[in-house]
Jmol script that loads the backbone (N, CA, C; Angstrom):
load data "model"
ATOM      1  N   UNK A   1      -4.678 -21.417 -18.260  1.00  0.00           N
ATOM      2  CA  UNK A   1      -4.260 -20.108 -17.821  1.00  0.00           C
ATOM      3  C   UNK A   1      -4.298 -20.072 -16.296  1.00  0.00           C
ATOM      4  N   UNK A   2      -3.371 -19.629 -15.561  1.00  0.00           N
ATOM      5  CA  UNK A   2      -3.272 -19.785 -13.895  1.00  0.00           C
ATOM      6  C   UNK A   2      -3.835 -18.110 -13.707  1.00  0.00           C
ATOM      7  N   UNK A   3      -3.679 -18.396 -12.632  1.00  0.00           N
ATOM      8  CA  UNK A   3      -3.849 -17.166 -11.788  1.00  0.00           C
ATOM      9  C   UNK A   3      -2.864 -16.007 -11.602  1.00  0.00           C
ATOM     10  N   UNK A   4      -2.983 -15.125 -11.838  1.00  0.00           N
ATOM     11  CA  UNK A   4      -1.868 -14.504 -11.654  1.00  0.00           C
ATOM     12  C   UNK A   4      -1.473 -13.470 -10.076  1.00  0.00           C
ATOM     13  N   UNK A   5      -2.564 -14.155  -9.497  1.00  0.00           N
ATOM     14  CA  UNK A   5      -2.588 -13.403  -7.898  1.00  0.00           C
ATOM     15  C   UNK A   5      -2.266 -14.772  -7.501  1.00  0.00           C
ATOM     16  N   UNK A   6      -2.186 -15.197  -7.333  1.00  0.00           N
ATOM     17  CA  UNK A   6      -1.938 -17.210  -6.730  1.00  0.00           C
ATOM     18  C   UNK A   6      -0.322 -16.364  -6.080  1.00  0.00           C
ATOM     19  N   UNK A   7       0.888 -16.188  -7.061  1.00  0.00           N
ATOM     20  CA  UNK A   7       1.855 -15.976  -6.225  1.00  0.00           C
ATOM     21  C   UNK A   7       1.829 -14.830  -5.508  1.00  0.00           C
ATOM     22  N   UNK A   8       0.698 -13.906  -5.268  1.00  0.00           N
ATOM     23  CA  UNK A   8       1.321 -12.754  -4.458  1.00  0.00           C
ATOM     24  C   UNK A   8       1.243 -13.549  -2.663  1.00  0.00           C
ATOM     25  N   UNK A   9       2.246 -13.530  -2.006  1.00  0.00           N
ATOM     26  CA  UNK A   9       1.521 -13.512  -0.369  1.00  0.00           C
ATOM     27  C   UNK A   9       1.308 -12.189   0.378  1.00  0.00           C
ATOM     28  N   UNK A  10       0.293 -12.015   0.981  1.00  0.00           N
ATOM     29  CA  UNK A  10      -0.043 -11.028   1.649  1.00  0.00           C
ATOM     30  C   UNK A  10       0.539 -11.329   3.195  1.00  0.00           C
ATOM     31  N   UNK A  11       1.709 -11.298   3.445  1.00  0.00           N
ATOM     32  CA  UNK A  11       2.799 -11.518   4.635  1.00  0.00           C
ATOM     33  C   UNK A  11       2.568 -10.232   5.202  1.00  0.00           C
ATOM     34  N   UNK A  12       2.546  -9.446   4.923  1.00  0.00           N
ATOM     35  CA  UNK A  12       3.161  -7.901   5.730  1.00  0.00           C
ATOM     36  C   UNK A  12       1.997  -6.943   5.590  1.00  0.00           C
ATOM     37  N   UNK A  13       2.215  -6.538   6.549  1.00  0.00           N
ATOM     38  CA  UNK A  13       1.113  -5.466   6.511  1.00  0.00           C
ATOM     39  C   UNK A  13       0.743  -4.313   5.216  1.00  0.00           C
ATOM     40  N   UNK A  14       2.142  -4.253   4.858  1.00  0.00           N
ATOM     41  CA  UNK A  14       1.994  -3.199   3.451  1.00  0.00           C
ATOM     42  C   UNK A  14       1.072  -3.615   2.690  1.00  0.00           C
ATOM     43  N   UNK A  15       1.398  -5.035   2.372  1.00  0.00           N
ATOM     44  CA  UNK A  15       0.888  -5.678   1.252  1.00  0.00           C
ATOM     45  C   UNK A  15      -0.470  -5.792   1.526  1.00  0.00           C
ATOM     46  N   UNK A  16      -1.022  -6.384   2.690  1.00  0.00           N
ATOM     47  CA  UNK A  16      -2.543  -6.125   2.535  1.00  0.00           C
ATOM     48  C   UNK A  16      -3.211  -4.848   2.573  1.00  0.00           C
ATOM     49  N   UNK A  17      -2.148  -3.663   3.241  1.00  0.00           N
ATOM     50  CA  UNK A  17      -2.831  -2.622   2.226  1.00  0.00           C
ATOM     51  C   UNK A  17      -3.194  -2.385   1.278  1.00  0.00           C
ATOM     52  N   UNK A  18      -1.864  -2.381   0.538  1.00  0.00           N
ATOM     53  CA  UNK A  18      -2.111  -2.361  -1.083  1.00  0.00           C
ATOM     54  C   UNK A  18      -2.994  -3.147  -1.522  1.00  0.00           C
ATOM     55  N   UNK A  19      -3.630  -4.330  -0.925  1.00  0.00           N
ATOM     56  CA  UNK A  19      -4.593  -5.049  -1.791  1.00  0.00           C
ATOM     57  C   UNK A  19      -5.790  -5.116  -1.438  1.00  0.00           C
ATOM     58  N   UNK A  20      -6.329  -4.288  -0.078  1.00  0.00           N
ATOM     59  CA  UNK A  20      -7.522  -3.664   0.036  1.00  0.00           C
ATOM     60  C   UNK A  20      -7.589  -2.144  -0.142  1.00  0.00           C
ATOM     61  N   UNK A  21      -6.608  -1.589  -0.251  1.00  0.00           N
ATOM     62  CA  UNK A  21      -7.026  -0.241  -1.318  1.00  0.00           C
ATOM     63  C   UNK A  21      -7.203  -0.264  -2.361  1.00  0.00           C
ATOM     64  N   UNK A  22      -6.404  -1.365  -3.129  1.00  0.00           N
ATOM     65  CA  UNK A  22      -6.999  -1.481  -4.270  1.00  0.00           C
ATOM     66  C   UNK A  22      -8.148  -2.120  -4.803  1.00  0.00           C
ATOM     67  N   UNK A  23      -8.832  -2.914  -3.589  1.00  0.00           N
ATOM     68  CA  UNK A  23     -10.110  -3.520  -4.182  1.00  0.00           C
ATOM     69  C   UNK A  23     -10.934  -2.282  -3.741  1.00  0.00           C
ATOM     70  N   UNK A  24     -10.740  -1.475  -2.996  1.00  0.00           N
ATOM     71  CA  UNK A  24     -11.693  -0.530  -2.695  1.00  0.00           C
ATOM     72  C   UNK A  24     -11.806   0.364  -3.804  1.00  0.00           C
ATOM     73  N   UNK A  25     -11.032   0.876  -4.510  1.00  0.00           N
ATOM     74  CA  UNK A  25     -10.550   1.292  -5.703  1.00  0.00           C
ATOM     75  C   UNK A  25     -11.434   1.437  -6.878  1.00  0.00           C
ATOM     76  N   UNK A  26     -11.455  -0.115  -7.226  1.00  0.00           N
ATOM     77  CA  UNK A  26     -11.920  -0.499  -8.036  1.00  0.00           C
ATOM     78  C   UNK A  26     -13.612  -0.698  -7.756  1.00  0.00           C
ATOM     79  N   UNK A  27     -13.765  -0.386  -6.458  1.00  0.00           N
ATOM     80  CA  UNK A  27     -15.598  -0.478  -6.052  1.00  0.00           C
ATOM     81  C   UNK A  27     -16.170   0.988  -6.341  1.00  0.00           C
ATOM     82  N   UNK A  28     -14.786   2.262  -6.121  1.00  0.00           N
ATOM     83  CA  UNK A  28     -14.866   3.262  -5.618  1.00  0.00           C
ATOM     84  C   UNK A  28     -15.341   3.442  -7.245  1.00  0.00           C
ATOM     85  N   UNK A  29     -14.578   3.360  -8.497  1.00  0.00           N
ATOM     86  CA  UNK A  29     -14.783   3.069  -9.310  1.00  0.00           C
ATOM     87  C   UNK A  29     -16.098   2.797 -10.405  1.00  0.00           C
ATOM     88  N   UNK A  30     -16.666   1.987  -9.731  1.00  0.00           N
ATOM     89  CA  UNK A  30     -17.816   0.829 -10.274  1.00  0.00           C
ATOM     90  C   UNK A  30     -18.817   1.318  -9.572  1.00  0.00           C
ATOM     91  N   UNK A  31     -19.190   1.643  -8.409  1.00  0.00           N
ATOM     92  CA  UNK A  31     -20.492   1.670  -7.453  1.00  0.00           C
ATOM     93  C   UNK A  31     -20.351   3.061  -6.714  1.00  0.00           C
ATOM     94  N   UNK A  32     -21.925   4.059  -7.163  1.00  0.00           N
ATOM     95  CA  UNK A  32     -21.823   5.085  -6.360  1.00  0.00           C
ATOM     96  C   UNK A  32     -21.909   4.430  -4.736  1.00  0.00           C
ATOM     97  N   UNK A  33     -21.182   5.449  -3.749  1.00  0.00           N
ATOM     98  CA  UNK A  33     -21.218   4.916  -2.627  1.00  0.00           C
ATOM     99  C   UNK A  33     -22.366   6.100  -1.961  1.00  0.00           C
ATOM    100  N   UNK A  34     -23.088   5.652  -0.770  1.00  0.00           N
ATOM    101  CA  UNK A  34     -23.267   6.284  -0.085  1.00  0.00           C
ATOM    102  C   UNK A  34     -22.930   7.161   1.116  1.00  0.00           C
ATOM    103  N   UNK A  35     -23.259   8.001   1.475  1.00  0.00           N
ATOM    104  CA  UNK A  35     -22.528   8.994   2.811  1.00  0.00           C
ATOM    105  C   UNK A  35     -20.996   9.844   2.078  1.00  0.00           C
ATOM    106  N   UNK A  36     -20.360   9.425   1.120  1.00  0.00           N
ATOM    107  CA  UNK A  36     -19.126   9.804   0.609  1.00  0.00           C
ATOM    108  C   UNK A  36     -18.653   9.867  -0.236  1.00  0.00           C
ATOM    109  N   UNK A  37     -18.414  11.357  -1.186  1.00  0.00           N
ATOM    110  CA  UNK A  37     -18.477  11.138  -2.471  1.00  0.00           C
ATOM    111  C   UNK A  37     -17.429  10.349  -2.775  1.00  0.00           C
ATOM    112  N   UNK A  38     -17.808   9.497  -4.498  1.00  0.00           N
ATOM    113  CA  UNK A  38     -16.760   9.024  -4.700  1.00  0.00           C
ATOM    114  C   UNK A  38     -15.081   9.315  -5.215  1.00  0.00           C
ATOM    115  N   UNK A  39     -15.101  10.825  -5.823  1.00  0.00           N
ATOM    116  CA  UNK A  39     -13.979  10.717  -5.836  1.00  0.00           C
ATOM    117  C   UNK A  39     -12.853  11.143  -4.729  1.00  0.00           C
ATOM    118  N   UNK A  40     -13.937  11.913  -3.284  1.00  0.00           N
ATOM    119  CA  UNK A  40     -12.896  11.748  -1.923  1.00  0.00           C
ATOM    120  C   UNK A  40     -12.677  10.222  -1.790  1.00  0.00           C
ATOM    121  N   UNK A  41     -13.603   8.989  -2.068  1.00  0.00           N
ATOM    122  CA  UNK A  41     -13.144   7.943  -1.090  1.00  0.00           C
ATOM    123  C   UNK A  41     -12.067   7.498  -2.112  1.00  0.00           C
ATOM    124  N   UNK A  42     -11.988   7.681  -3.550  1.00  0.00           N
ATOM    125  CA  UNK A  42     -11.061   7.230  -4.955  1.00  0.00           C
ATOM    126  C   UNK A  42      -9.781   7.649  -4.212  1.00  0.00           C
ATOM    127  N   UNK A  43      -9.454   8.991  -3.955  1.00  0.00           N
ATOM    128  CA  UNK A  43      -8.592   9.782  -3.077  1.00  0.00           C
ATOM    129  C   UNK A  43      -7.666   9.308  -2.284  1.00  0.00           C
ATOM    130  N   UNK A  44      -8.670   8.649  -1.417  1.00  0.00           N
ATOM    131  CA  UNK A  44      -8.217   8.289   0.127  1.00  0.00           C
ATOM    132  C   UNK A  44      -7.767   6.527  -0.033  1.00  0.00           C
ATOM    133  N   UNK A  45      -8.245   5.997  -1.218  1.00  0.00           N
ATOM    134  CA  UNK A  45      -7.864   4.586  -1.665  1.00  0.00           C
ATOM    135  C   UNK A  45      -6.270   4.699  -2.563  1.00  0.00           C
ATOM    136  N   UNK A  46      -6.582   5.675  -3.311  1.00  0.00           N
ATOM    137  CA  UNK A  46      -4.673   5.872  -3.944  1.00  0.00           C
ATOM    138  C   UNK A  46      -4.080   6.433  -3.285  1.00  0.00           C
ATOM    139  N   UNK A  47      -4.374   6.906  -2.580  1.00  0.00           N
ATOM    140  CA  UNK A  47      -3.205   7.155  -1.147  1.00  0.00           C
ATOM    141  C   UNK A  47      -3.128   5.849  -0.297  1.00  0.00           C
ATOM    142  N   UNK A  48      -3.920   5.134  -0.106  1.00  0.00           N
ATOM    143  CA  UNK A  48      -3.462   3.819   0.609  1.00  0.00           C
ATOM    144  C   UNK A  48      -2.656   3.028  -0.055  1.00  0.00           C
ATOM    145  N   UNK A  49      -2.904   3.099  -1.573  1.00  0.00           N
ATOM    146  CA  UNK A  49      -1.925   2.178  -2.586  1.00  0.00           C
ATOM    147  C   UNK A  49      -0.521   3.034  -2.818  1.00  0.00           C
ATOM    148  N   UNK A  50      -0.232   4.397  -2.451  1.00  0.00           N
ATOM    149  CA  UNK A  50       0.657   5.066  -2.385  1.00  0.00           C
ATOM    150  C   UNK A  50       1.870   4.331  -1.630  1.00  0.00           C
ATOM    151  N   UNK A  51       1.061   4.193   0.081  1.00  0.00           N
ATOM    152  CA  UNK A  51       1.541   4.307   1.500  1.00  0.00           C
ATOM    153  C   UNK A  51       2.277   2.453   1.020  1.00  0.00           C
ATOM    154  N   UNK A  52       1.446   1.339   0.485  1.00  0.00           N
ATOM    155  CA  UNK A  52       1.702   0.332   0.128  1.00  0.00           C
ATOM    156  C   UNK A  52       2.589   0.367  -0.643  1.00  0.00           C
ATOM    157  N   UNK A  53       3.157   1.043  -1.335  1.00  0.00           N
ATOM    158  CA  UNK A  53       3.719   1.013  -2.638  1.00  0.00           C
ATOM    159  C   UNK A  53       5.221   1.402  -1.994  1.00  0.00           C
ATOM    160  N   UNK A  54       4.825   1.881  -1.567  1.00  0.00           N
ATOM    161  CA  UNK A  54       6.330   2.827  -0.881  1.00  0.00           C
ATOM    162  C   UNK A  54       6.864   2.337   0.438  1.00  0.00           C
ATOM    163  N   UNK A  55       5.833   1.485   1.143  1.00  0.00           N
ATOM    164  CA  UNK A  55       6.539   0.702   1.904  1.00  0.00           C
ATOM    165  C   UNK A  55       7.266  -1.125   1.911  1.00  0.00           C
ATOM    166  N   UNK A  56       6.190  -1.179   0.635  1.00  0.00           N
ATOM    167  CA  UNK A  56       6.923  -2.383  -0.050  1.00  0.00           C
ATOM    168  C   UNK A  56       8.615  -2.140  -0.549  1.00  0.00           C
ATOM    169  N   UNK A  57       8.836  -0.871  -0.926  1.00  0.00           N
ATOM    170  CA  UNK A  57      10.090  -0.626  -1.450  1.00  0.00           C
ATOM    171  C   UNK A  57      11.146  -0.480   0.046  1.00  0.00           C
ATOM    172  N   UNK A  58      10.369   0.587   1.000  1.00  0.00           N
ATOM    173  CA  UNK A  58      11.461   0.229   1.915  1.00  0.00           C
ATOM    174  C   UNK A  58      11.202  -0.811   3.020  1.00  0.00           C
ATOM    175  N   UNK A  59      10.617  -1.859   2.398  1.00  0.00           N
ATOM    176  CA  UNK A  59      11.553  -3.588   3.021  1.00  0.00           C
ATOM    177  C   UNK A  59      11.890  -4.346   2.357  1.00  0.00           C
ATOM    178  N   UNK A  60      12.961  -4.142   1.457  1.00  0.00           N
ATOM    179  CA  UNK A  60      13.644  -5.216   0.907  1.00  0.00           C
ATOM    180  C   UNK A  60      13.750  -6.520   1.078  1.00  0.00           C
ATOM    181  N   UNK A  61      13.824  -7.837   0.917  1.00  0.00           N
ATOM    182  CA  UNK A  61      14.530  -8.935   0.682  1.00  0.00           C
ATOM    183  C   UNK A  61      16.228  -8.594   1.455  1.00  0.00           C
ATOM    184  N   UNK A  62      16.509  -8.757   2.411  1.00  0.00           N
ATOM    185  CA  UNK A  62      17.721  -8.878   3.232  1.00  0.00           C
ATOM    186  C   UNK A  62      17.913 -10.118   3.679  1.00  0.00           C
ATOM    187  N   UNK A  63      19.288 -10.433   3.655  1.00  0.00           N
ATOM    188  CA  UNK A  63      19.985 -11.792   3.515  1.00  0.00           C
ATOM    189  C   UNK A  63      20.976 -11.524   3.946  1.00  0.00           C
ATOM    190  N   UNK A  64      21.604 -12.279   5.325  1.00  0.00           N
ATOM    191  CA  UNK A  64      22.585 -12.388   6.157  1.00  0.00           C
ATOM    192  C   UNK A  64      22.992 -13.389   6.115  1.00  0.00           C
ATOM    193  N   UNK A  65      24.802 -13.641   5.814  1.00  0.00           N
ATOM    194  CA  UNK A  65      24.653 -15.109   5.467  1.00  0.00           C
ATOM    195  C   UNK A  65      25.912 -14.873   6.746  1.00  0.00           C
ATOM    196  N   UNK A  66      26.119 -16.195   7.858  1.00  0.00           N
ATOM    197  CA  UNK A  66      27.276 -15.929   8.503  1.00  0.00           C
ATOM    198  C   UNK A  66      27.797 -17.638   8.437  1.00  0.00           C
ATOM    199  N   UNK A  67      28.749 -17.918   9.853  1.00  0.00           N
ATOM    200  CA  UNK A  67      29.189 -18.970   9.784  1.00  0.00           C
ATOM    201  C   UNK A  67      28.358 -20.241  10.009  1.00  0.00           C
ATOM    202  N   UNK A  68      27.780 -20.557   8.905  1.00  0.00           N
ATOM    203  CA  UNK A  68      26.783 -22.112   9.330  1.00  0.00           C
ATOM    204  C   UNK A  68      25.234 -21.753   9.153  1.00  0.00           C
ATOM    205  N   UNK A  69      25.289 -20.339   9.123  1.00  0.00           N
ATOM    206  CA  UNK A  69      23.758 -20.263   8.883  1.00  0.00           C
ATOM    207  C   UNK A  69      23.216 -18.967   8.279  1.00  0.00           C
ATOM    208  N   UNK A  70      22.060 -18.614   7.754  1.00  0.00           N
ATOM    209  CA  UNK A  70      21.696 -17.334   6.965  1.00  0.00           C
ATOM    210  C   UNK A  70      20.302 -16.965   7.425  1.00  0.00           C
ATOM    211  N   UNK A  71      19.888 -15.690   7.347  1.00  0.00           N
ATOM    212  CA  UNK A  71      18.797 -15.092   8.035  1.00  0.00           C
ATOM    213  C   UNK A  71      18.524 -14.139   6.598  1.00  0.00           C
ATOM    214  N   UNK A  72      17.244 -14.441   6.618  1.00  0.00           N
ATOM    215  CA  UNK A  72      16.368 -13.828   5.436  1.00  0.00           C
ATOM    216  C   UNK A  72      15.561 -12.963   6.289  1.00  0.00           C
ATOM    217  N   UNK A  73      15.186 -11.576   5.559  1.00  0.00           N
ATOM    218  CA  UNK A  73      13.882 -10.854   6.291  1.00  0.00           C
ATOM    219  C   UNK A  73      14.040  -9.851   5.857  1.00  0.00           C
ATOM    220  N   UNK A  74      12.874  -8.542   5.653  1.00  0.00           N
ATOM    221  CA  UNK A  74      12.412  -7.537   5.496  1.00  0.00           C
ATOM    222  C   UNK A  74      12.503  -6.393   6.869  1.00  0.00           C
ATOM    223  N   UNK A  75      13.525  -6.462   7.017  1.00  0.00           N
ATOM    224  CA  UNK A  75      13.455  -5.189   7.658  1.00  0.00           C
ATOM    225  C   UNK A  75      13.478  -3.820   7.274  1.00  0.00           C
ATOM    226  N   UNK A  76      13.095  -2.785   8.097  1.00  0.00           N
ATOM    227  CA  UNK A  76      12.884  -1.582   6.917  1.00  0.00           C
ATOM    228  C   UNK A  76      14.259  -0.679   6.909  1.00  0.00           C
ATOM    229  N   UNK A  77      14.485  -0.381   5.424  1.00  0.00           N
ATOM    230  CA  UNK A  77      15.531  -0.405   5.007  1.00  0.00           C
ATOM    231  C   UNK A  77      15.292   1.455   4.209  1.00  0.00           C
ATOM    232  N   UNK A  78      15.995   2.298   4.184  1.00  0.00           N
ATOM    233  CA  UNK A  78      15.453   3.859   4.136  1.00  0.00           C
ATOM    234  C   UNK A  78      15.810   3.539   2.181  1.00  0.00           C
ATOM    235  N   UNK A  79      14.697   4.125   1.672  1.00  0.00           N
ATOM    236  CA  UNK A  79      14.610   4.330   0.020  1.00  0.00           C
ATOM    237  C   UNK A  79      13.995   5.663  -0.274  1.00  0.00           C
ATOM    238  N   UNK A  80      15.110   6.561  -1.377  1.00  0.00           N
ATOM    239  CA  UNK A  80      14.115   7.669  -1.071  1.00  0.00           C
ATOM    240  C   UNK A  80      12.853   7.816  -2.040  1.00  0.00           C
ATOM    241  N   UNK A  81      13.083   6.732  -2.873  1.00  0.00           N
ATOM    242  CA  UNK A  81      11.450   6.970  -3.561  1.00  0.00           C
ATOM    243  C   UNK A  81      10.494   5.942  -2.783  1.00  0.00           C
ATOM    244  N   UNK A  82      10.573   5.077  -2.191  1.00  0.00           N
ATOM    245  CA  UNK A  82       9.703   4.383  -0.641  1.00  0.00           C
ATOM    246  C   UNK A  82       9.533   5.756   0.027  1.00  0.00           C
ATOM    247  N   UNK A  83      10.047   6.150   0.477  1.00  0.00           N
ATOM    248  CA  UNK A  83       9.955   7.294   1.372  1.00  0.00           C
ATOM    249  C   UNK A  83       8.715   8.535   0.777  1.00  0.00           C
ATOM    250  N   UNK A  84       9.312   8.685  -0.910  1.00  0.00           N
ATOM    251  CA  UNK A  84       8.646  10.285  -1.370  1.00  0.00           C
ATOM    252  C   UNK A  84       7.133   9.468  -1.496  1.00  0.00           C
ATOM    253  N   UNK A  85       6.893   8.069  -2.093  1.00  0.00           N
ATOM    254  CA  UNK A  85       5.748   7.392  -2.071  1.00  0.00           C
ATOM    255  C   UNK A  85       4.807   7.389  -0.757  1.00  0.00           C
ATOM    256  N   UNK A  86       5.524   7.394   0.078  1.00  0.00           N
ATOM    257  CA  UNK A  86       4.970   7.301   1.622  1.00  0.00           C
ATOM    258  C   UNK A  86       4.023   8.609   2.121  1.00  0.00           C
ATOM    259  N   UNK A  87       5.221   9.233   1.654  1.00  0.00           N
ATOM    260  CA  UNK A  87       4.880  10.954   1.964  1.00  0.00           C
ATOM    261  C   UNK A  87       3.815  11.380   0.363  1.00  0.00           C
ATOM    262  N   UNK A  88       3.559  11.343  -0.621  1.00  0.00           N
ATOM    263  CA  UNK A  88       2.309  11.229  -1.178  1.00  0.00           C
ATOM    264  C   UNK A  88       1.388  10.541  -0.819  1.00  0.00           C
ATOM    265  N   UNK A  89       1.414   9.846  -0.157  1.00  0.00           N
ATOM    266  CA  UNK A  89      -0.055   8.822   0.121  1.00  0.00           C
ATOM    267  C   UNK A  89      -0.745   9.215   1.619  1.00  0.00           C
ATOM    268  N   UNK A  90       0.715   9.781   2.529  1.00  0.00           N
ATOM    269  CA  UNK A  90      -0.447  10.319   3.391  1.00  0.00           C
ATOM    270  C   UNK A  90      -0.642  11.441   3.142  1.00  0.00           C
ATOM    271  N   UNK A  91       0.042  12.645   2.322  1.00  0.00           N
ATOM    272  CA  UNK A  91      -1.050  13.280   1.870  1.00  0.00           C
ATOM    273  C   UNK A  91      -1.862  13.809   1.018  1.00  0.00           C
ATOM    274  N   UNK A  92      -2.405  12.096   0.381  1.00  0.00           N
ATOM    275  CA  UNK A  92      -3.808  12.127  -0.749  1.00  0.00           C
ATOM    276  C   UNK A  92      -4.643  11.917   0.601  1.00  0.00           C
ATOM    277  N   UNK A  93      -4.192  10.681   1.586  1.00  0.00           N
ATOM    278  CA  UNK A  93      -5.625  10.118   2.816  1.00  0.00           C
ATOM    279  C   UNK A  93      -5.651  11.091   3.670  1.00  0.00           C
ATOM    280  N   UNK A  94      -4.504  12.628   3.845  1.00  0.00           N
ATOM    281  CA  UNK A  94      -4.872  13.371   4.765  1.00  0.00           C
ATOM    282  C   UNK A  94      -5.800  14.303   4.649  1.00  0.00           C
ATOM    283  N   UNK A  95      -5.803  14.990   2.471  1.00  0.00           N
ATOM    284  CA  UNK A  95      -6.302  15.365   2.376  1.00  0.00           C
ATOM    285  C   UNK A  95      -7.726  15.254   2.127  1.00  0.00           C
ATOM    286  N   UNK A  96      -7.848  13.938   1.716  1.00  0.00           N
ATOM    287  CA  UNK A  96      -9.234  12.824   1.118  1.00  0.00           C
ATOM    288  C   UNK A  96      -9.946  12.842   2.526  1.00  0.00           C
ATOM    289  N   UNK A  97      -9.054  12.665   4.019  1.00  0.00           N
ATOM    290  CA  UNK A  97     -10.297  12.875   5.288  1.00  0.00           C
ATOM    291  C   UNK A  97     -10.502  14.324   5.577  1.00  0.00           C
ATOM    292  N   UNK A  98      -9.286  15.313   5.386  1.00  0.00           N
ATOM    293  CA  UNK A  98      -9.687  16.738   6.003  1.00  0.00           C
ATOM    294  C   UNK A  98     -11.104  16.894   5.085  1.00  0.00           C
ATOM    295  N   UNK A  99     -10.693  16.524   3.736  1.00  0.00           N
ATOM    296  CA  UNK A  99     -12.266  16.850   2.522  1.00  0.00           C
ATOM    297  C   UNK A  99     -13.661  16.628   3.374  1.00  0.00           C
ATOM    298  N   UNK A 100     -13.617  15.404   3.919  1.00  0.00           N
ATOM    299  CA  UNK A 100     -15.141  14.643   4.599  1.00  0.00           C
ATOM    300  C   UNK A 100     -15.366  15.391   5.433  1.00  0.00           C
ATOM    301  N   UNK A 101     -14.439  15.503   6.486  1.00  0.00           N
ATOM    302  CA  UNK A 101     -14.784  16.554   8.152  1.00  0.00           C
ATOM    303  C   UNK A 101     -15.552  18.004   7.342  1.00  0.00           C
ATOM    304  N   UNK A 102     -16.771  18.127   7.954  1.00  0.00           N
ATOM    305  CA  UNK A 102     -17.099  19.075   8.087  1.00  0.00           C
ATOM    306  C   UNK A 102     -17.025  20.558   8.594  1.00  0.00           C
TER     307      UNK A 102
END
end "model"
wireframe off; spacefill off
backbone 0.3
color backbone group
């Protein structure tokens, strides 16, 4: 049985969001934390997997092919569910920090 994280690469910044919000997640989860309750920090972690989620969608896989040569890359590309994802996630983490401030 392989791994099934072996093929993800964590290239882009989205992506290592998404994959330290989600280990935070899963701590947020498992282990009371101290200084912060857990379901503000649960909050403020699915809004980071939101912001990931939705910016993975707007950078596509883009492929330029011209005379003699081709250019691959992720540039950001407008999606409107990337976008509505974006705009939920900052505000679960806007509301998950206004919660903490005293």
């Amino acid at each position: 049985m392989s791994n099934p994280l072996q093929a993800l690469k964590i290239d882009y910044w989205y992506k290592a969001v998404l994959v330290i919000c989600t280990a935070l997640l899963i701590i947020c989860l498992t282990v009371p934390l101290q200084g912060v309750s857990n379901p503000i920090a649960s909050l403020i972690c699915i809004g980071g997997i939101f912001i990931g989620l939705g910016e993975w969608i707007n950078h596509p896989l883009q492929t330029s092919v011209g005379n003699g040569f081709q250019i691959t890359g992720h540039p950001r590309r407008f999606n409107f569910l990337g976008s509505v994802f974006v705009l939920i996630g900052l505000g679960l983490v806007g509301y998950g920090v206004y919660s903490i401030v005293p």
